[in-house]
Structures are given as C-alpha cells and as structure tokens.
ROROLUM-457137 format. One record per residue (C-alpha): residue number from 1; residue in one letter; x, y, z. Coordinates in nm, 4 decimals, padded with zeros to 6 digits. Example, Ala and Ser with C-alpha at 12.3 -4.5 7.8 and 13.67 -1.06 7.14 Angstrom:
BEGIN
SITE   seq   type          X          Y          Z
SITE     1      A    01.2300   -00.4500    00.7800
SITE     2      S    01.3670   -00.1060    00.7140
***
This chain:
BEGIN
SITE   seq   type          X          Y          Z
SITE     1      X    10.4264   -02.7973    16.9383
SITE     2      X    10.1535   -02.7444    16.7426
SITE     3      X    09.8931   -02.9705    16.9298
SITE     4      X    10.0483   -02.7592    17.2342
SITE     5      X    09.9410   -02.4146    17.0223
SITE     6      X    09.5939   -02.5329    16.9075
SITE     7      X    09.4759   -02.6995    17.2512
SITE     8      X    09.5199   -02.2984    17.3798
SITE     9      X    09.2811   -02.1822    17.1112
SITE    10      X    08.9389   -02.0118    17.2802
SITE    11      X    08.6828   -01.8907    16.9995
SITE    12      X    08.3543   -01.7357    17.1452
SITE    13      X    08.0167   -01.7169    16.9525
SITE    14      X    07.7084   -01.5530    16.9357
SITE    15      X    07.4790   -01.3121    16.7913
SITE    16      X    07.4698   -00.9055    16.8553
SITE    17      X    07.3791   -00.8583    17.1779
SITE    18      X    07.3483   -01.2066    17.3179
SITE    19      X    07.6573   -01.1534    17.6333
SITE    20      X    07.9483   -01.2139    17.3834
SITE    21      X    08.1332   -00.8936    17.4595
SITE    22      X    08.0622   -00.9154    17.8281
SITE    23      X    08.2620   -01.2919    17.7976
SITE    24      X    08.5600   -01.1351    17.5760
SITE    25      X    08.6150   -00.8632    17.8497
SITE    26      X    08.6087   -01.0986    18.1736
SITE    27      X    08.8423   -01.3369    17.9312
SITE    28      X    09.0800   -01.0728    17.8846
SITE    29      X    09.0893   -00.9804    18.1956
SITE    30      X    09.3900   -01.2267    18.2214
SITE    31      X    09.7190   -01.0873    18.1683
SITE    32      X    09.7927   -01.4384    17.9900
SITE    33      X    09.4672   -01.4381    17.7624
SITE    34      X    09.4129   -01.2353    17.4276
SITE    35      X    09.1018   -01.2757    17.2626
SITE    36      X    09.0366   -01.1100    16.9716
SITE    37      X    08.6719   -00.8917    16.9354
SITE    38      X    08.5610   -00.9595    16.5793
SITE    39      X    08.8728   -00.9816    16.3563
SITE    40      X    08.6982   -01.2567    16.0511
SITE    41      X    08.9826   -01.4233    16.0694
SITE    42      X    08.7662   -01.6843    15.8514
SITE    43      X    08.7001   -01.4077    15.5658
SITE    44      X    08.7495   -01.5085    15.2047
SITE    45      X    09.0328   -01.2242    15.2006
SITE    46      X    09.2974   -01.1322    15.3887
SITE    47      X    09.4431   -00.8687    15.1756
SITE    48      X    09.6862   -00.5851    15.4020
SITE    49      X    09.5326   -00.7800    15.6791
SITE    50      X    09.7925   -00.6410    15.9134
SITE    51      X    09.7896   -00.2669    15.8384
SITE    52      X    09.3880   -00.2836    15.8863
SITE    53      X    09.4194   -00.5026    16.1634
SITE    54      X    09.6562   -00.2482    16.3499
SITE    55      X    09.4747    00.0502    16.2269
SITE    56      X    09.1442   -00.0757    16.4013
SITE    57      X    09.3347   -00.1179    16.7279
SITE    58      X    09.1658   -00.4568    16.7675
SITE    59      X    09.4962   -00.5325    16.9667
SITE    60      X    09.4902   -00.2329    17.1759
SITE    61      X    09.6540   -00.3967    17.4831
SITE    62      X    09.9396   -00.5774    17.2571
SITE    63      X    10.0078   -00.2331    17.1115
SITE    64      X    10.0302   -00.0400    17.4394
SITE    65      X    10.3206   -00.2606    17.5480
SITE    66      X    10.4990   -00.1697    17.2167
SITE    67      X    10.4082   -00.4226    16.9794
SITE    68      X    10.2031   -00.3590    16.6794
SITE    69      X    10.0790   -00.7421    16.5979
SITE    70      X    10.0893   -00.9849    16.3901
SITE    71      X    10.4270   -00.9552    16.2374
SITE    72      X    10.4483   -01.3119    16.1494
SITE    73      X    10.2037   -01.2861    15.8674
SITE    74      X    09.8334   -01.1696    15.6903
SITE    75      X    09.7024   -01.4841    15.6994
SITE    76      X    09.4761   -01.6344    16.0200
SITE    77      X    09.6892   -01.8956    16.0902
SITE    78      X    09.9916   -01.6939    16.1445
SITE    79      X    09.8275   -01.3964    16.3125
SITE    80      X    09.6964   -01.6916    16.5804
SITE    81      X    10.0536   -01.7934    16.5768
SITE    82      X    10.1994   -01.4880    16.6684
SITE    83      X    09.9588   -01.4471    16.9968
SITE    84      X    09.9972   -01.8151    17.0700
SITE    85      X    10.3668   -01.7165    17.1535
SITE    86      X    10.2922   -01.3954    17.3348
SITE    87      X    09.9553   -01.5413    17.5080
SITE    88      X    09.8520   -01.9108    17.6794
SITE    89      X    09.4932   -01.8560    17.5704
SITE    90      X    09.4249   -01.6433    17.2686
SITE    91      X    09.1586   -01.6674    16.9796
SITE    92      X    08.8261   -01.4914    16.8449
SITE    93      X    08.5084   -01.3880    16.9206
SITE    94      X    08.2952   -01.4659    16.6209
SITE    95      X    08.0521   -01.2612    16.5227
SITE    96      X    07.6999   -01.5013    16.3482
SITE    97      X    07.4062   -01.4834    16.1900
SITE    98      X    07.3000   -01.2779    15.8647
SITE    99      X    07.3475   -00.9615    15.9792
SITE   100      X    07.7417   -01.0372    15.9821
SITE   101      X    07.8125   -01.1170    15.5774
SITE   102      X    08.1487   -01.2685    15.6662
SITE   103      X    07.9911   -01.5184    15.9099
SITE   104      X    07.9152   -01.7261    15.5779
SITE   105      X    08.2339   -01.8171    15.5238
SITE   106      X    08.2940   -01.8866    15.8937
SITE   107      X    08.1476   -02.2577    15.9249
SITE   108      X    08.3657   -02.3625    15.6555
SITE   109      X    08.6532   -02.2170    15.7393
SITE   110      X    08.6540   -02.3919    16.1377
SITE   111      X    08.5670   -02.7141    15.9518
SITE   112      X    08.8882   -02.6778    15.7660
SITE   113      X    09.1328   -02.4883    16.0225
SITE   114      X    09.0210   -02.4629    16.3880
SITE   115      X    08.8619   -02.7863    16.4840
SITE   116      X    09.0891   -02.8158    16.8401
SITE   117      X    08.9821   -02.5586    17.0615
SITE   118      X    08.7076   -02.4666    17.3316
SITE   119      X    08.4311   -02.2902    17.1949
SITE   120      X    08.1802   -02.1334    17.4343
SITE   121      X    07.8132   -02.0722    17.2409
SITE   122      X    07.6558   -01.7730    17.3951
SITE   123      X    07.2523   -01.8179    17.3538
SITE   124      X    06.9953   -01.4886    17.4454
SITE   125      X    06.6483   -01.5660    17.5662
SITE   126      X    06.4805   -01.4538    17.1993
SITE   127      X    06.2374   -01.1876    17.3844
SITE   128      X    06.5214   -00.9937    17.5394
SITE   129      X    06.7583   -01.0125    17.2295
SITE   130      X    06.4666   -00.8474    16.9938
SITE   131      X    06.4103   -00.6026    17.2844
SITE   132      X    06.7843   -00.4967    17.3089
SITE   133      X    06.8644   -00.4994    16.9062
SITE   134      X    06.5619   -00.3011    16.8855
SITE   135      X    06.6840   -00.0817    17.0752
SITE   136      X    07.0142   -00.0279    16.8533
SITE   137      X    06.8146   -00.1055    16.5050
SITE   138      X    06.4861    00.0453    16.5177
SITE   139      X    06.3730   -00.0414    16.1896
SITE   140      X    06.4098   -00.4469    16.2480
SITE   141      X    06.1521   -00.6637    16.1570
SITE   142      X    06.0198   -00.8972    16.3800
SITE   143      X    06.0601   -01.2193    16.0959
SITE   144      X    06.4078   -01.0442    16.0402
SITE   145      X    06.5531   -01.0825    16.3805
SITE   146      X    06.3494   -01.4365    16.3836
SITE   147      X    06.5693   -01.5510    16.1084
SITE   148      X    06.8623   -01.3620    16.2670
SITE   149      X    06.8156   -01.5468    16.5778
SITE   150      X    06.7529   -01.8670    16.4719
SITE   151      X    07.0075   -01.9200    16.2075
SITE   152      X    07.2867   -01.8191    16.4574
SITE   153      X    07.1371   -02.1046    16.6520
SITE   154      X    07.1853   -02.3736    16.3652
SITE   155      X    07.5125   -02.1906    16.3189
SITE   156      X    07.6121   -02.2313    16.6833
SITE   157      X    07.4927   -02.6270    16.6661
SITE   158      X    07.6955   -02.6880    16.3750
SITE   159      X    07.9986   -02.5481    16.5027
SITE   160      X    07.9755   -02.6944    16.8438
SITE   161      X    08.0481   -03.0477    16.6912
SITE   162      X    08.3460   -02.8637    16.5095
SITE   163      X    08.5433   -02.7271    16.7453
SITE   164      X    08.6465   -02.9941    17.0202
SITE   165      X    08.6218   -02.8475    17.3770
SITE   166      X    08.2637   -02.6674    17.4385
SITE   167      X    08.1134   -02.4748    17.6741
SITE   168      X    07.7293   -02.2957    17.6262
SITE   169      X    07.6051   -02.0696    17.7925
SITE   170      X    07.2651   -01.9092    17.7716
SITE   171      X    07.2806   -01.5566    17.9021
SITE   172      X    07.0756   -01.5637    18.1996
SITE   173      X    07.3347   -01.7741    18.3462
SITE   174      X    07.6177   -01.5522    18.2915
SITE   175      X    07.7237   -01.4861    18.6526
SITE   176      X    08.0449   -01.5659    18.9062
SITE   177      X    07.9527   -01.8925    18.8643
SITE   178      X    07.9730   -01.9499    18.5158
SITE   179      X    08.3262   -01.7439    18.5395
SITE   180      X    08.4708   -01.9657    18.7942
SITE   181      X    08.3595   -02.2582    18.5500
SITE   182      X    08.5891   -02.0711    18.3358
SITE   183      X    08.8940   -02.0712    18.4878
SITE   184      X    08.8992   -02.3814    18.5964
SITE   185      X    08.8414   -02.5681    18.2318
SITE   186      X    09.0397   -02.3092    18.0715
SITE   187      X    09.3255   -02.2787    18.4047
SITE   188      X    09.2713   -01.9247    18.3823
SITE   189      X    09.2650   -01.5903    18.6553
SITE   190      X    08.9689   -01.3609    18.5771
SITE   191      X    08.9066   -01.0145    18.7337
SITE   192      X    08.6457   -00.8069    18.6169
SITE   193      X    08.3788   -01.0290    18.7317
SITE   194      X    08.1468   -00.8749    18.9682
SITE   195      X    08.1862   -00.5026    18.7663
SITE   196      X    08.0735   -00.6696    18.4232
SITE   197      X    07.8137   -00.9010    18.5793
SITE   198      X    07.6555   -00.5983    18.7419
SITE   199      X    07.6483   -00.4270    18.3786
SITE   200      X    07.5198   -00.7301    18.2541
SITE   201      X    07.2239   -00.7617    18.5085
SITE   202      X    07.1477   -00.4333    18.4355
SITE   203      X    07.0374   -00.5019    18.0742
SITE   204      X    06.9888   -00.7938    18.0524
SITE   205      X    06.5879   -00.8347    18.0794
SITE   206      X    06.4461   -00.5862    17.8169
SITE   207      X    06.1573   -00.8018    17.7069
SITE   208      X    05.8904   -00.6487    17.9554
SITE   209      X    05.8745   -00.3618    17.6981
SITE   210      X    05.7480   -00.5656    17.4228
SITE   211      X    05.3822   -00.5394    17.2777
SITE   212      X    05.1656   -00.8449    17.2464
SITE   213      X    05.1929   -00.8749    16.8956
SITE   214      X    05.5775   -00.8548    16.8671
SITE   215      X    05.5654   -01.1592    17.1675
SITE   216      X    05.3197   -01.3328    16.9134
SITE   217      X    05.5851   -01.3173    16.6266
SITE   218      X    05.8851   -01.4358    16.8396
SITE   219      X    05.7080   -01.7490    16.9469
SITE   220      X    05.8983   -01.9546    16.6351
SITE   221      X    06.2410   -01.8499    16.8846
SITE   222      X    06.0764   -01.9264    17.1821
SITE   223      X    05.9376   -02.2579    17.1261
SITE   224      X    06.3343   -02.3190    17.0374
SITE   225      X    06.4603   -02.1601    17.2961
SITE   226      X    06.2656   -02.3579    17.5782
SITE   227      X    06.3532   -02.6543    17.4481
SITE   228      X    06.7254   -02.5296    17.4493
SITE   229      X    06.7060   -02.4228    17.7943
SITE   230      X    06.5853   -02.7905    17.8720
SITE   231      X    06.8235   -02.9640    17.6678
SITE   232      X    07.1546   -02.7544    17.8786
SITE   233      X    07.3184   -02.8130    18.2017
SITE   234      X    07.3962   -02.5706    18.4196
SITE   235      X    07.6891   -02.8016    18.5811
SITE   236      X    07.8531   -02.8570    18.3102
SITE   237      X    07.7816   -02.6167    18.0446
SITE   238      X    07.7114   -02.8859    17.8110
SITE   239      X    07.4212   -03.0659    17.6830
SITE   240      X    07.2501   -03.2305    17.8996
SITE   241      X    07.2905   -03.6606    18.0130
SITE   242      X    06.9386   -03.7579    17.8823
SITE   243      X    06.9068   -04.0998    17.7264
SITE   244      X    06.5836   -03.9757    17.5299
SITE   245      X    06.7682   -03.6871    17.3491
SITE   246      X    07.1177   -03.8249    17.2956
SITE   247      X    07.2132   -03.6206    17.0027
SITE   248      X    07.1232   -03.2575    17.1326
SITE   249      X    07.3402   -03.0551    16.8180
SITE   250      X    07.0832   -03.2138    16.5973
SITE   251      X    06.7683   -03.1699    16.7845
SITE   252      X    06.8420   -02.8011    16.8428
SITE   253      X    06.9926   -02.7673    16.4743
SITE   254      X    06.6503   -02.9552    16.3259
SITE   255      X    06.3956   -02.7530    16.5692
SITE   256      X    06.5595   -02.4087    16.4314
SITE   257      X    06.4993   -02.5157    16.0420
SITE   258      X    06.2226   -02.6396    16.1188
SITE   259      X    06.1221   -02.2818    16.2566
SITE   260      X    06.3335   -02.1297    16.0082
SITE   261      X    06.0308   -02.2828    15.7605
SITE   262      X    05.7574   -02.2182    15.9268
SITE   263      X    05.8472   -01.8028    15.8706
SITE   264      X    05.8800   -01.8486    15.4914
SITE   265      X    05.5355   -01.8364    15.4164
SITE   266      X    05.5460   -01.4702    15.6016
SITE   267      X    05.7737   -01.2985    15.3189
SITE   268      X    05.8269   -01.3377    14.9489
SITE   269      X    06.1049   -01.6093    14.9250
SITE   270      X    06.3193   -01.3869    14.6994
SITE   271      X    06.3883   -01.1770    15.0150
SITE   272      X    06.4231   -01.4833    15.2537
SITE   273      X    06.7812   -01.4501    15.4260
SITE   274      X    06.7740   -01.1530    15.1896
SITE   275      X    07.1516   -01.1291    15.1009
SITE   276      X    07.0763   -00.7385    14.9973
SITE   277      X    06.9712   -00.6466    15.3875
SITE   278      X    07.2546   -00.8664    15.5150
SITE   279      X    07.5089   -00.6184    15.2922
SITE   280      X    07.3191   -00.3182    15.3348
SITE   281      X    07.3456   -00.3283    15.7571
SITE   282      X    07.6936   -00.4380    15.7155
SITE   283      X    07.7951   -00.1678    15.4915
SITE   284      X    07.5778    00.0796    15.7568
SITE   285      X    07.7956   -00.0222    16.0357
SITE   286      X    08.1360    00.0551    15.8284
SITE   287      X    08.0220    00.3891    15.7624
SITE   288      X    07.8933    00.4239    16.1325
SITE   289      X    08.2188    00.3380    16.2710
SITE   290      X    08.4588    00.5460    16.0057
SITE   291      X    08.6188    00.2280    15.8832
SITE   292      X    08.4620    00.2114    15.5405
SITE   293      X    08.7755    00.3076    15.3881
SITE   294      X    08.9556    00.0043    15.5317
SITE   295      X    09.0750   -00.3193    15.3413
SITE   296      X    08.7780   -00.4628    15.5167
SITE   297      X    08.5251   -00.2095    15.4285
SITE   298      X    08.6447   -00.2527    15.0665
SITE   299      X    08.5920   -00.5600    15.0538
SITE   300      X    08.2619   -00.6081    15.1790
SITE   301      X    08.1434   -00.2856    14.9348
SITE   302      X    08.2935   -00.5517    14.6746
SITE   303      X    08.1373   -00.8326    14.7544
SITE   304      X    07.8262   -00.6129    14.7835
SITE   305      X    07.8776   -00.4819    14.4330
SITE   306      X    07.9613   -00.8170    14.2932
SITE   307      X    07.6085   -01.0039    14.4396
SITE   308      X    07.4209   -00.6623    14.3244
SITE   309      X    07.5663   -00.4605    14.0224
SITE   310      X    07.2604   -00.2604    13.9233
SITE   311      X    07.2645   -00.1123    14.3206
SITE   312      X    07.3605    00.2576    14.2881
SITE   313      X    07.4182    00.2869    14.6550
SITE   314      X    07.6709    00.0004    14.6703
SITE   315      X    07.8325    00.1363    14.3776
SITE   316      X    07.8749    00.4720    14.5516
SITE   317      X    08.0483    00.2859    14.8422
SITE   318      X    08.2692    00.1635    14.6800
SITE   319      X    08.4308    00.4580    14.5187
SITE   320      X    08.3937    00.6135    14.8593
SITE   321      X    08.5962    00.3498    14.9832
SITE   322      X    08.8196    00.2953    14.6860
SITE   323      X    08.9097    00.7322    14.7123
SITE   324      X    08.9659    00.6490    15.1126
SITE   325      X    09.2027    00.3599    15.0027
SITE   326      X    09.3882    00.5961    14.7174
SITE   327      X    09.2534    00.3747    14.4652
SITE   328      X    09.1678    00.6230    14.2523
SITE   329      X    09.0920    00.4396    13.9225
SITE   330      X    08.8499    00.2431    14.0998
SITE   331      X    08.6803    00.5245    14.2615
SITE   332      X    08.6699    00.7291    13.9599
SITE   333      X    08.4610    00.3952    13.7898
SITE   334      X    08.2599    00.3263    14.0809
SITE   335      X    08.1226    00.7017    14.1612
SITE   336      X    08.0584    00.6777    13.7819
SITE   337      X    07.8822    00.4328    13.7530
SITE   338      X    07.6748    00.5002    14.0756
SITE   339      X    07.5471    00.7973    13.8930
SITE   340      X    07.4710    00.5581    13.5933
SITE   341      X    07.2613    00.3418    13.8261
SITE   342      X    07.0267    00.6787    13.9202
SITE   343      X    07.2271    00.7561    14.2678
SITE   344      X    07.1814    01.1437    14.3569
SITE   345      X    07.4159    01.3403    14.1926
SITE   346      X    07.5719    01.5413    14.4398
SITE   347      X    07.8120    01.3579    14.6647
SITE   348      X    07.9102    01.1258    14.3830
SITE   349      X    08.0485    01.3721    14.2255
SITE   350      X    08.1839    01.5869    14.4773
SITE   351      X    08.3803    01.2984    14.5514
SITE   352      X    08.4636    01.2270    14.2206
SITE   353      X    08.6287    01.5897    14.2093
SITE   354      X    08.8615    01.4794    14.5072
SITE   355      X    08.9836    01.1450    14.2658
SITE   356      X    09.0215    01.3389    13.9714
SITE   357      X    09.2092    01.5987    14.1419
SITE   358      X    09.4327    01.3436    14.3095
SITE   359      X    09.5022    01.1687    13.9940
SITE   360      X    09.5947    01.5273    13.8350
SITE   361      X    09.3251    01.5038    13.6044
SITE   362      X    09.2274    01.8819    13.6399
SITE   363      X    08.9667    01.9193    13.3304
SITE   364      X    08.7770    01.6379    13.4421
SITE   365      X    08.7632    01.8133    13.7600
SITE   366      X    08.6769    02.1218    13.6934
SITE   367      X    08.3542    01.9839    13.4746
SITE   368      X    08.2154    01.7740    13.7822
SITE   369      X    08.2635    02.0785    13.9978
SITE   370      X    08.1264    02.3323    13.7561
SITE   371      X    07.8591    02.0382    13.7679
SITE   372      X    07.7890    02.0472    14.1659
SITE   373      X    07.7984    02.4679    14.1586
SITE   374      X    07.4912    02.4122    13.9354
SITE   375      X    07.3067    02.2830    14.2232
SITE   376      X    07.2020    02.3379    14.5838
SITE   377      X    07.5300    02.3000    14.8047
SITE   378      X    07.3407    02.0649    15.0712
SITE   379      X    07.6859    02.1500    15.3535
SITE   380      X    07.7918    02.4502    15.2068
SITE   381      X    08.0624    02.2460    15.1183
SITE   382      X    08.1932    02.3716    14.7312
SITE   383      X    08.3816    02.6624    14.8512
SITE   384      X    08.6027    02.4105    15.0439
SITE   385      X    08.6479    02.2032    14.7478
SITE   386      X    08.7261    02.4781    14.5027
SITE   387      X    08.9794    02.6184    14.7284
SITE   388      X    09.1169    02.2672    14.7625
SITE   389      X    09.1104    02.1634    14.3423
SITE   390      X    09.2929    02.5213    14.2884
SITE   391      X    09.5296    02.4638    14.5217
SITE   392      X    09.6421    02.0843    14.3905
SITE   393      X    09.6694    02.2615    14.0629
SITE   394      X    09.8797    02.5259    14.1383
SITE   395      X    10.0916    02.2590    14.3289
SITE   396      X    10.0651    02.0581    14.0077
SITE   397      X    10.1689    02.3508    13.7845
SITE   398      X    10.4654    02.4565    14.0434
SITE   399      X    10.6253    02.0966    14.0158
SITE   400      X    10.5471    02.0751    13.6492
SITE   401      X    10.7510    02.3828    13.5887
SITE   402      X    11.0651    02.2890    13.8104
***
C-alpha cells in the first residue's frame, strides 16, 4: 500500500516565474490530480499546520466539495496521506532558490521523505526570467537574481537524483506537446491546455526589453543555461543519451558553482546569499498577501528574528504577527523591543495599545496612547483607537462589576 501511495506522488520545481504555476494549473486540471501550490510541506515546523493550511485556501477545490483537508494530521506525511486517498496523483509544487527561506530545508527533507515520485524541473531561459521578476521586483539586482537563478539550478540538479521518476522541462518547450508527454507518463486527462499555453506564449519572451549592460551581467546564467539546453531532450524530457557527458546532474550542478564563484568577487562576501535579503522579501510577501499573521508568517518573522536580533524591523513583525495570532505576551515583547532596536515609534506602539488593551492591561495602555497623541497621527488613526481602548474598558469594568 504504501509503495502504491508514494509511486502517485508528483512534486514540481522551479523558481518564481520560470512556468511552475502554468504546470500546477494544466495538472489540476484532472478531476483525479491535486497538486498542492506552495504548501512547505518540508518546513522545519508544522505547528497548527491544518488551521493555516485551510485558512489559506490552498485546497480550494477539496473545500468546495465539503471537505476542509487534511484531517488525518499536521504533519507532511499525513496531509499527503489524506489526498493520496481522495486523489491518484497529488503532491507539491516547490517553491526554490533564496528568495524562498523555507526552500533550505527542502533538499533535506526529500532526501529523507519523498525519494519515490516524479519530479518535473521547470528551467527559464535566464534573460526572460530577470525580465519578468523585474517586472514584479523592481529593485532586484542583477548578481541577486544571478545567484537566485543559479542556485535553484544546483537545487533542481540535486533533487533530480532524489526523487525517482523525472521529467525537465525548460520553459520554451512548455506547449501541447510537453502536456501530452504528461499524461501519458503520469496516465493522466488534462484540459486547460491550449487556454494556459496561450497565456504562457504571451509572456513568455520578456528579454527584448533588457539593456546591454543587464545582458552583460546575466552571461554567468547564460553560459549555464546553453549548455543546459544542450545537455536536454526534447523526446524524453530527460537528459540527454551522450556518451561524452554521462553524468548530466553533475555537469549542470558543477557549471552553476562554478558560476556561482565567479559572482563573488562582485559583492562583499558577508552579503553573498545574504540570508537578511532572503528574510526580508519573504517577510514582504507575507505582508503583501495579508497572511503575516498566520502560523507560517510567524514563523518565518521567528526565524528572521532568531538569525538577526538587533533588526528593529523584524522585531516589529513579529509582534505584528504575534497580536494577529492573540499572542499577546509575545507581541507586547517584540513591539518593545523593536522600539529598543531604533524602529519608528508610531505603529509600534499603536499596536502595542491594541495588546495591552486585549490583555486588560489598561494603564499601560493609556501611557503608549497618551504617547502616540504626542505625535503626528500619520492615518488619522488615534481617534479610532481611543474610541476602541475606552470601549474594552468599560466592557472590562461592566464584567468586573457583575
């Protein structure tokens, strides 16, 4: 039974922007297949997995037939378990490279856990990936996304003689095709196709927009990616049959840390693979998409905290995260000590009024807000929170006197 349940296992990765979500969709497409979009099922926690896990509505189609999932379970093996009996393909679409801080943990992890499996490796021409995250992350370096790209690379090679069945794909050749490859190795009915491969097309070449100078810095990926292309069959969606290369994983792996070393002489080594960006963009994208007050958003704004204690701006994410969770001790220390740390005043302690408050410290709240009326109201935002601190006190006094 349980060679049955791990044969069925599909796990798709790749780098932002590289076709990845494009693959998940046509995958799901199948009334038989669920794979899940990003879940870190290989994080270090798994803490009320399955309340954040619902809440996120990463299994939006298992919930709309009445089913909040998993139910078996927090941990990864048991939430796989769970859509191995509702599902005869199900699994993950990883998320690599430095921008995703969990993505550490997640060569490690497959070594240990998921080693039977398909994996299919999703690989971006380097010129139209920088193009297209550039878009989305205007700020990114060019020896950034370099180090970005290639390390997902390495990452991709490693994992590829991990997980047993493989399929790679660069993402020029995503097309009907590659989809019928698909469903026959995995026995599988797609839909979808021809929609998503027009929206693919679409964007897909961005590169003509590039300067000279950024094509300059991206030859390191290039001179990979050429010999990538060379070294992949389009038949098989494998490595190539060539008696001269017979070990492809390592010739890609080598030529992309070999690159990887060529760029440190470009930046100070103390920020190479700098773990403080990796957080900080991770952190960004919690906030961006309103799930910073999740177990997960918590946890990274720990780890973050943890690797970087004198950062006031991790520190203040935290307690805004801890007050989301109603971890109001923790909040209270965090928004503290962000201010400690040189953070600006203001929303620290405006949210240190809500914690107080909730924790019916009144005094304490009063002083921070008496605090915050001292200075420019940046939202016009105090009257709100007076009315609000009043009001939890008379509610407080009410029940205190009955």
């Amino acid at each position: 039974m349980i060679g049955d349940i791990l044969k069925d296992r599909i796990f798709v990765f790749g780098a932002a922007r590289s076709g990845t979500t494009i693959i998940l969709q046509i995958l799901n497409s199948d009334e038989n297949v669920y794979i899940l979009s990003e879940a870190d099922l290989y994080r270090p926690s798994n803490q009320d997995f399955q309340s954040g896990f619902n809440s996120r509505k990463l299994l939006q189609r298992a919930i709309t037939r009445g089913s909040y999932l998993p139910v078996k379970g927090s941990e990864p093996q048991a939430i796989l378990s769970e859509l191995a009996d509702r599902y005869s393909r199900y699994g993950e679409k990883v998320a690599l490279g430095p921008f995703s801080v969990f993505s550490d943990f997640a060569v490690q992890h497959f070594a240990d856990h998921y080693g039977a499996g398909t994996g299919i490796y999703s690989i971006r021409n380097p010129l139209d990936a920088y193009a297209s995250q550039k878009r989305m992350f205007p700020d990114i370096r060019i020896d950034q996304f370099c180090e970005h790209w290639l390390e997902t690379l390495a990452q991709q090679m490693v994992l590829s003689q991990i997980v047993s069945g493989r399929v790679l794909v660069l993402t020029e050749w995503i097309d009907v095709s590659f989809f019928k490859f698909l469903e026959s190795k995995l026995q599988i009915q797609l839909t979808l196709v021809d929609a998503a491969i027009s929206n693919s097309r679409a964007s897909a070449s961005a590169a003509s927009t590039l300067s000279k100078e950024e094509r300059e810095g991206l030859k390191p990926c290039e001179h990979v990616y050429e010999l990538v292309k060379r070294g992949l069959s389009r038949e098989s969606f494998d490595f190539a049959q060539d008696e001269k290369y017979y070990d492809w994983p390592q010739i890609f792996f080598d030529a992309a840390m070999e690159s990887l070393d060529s760029l440190k002489p470009q930046r100070p080594s103390s920020v190479y693979f700098d773990a403080h960006e990796r957080y900080s963009h991770a952190l960004n994208r919690c906030a961006a998409n309103s799930i910073l007050s999740s177990q997960d958003g918590f946890l990274l704004a720990q780890l973050a905290t943890e690797a970087f204690p004198e950062d006031a701006r991790f520190a203040y994410l935290l307690g805004v995260s801890a007050l989301g969770l109603r971890k109001l001790e923790i909040s209270v220390e965090w928004l503290g000590r962000s201010i400690e740390l040189g953070a600006a005043p203001f929303w620290s302690l405006y949210h240190r009024v809500q914690a107080y408050a909730a924790l019916k410290q009144f005094d304490l709240a009063e002083k921070d807000l008496e605090t915050l009326e001292s200075q420019p109201d940046p939202q016009a935002s105090l009257s709100g929170l007076r009315a609000a601190l009043l009001s939890n006190r008379s509610a407080s006094d009410e029940s205190a006197s009955t």
